[in-house]
N, C-alpha and C positions, 0 to 999 in steps of 0.2 A: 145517174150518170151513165150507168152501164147503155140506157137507150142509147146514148150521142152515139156509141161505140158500133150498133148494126146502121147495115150498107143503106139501109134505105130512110134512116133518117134526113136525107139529105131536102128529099120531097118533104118531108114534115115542116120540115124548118122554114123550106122556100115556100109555103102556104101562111104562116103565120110569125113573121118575123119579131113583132114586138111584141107577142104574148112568149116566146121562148125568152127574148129578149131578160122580161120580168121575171117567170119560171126558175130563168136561170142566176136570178140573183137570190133566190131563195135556198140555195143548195150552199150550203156550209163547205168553207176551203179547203178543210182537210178531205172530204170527200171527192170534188174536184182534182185533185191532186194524187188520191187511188186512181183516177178512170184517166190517164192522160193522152191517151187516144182521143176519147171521148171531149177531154178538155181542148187539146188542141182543135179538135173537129171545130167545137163552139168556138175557139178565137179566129180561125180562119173563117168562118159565118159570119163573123162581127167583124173581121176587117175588109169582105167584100160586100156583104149588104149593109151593115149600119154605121160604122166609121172607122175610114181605113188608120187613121194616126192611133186612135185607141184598140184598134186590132190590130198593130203593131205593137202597141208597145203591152199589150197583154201577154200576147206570143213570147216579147221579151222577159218579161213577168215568171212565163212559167220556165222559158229557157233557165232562166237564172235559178230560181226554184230547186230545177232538176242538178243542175250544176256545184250548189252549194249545197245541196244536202245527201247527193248520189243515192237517191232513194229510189227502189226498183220497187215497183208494185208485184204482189201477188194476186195469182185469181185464181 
């Protein structure tokens, strides 16, 4: 997770969209949910290259996440 979080993954992502795509369903929620930089990065990837109603409502997914548990990450 920490990768989504540096500036230049943005080119990574846009080279290989449906291999992050997979990558990123192999990465465990709770981990996710440490990097939320990183998380958000990935749902805003997935709501302008792979599909905007599900990268919406992911975005909503962790909004809500952050809101109902006020969990502030350490690093």
């Amino acid at each position: 997770m920490v990768e989504f979080e540096n500036p230049g993954i943005d080119r990574v992502i846009d080279t290989a969209p449906a291999e992050i795509v997979e990558l990123f369903k192999q990465i465990p929620s709770e981990a996710k949910y440490r990097h939320p930089i990183g998380y958000i990065k990935y749902a805003n990837f997935y709501l302008i290259d792979v599909d905007m109603d599900e990268g919406a409502r992911l975005l909503d997914q962790i909004e809500k996440y952050y809101l109902e548990n006020q969990v502030y990450p350490q690093h």
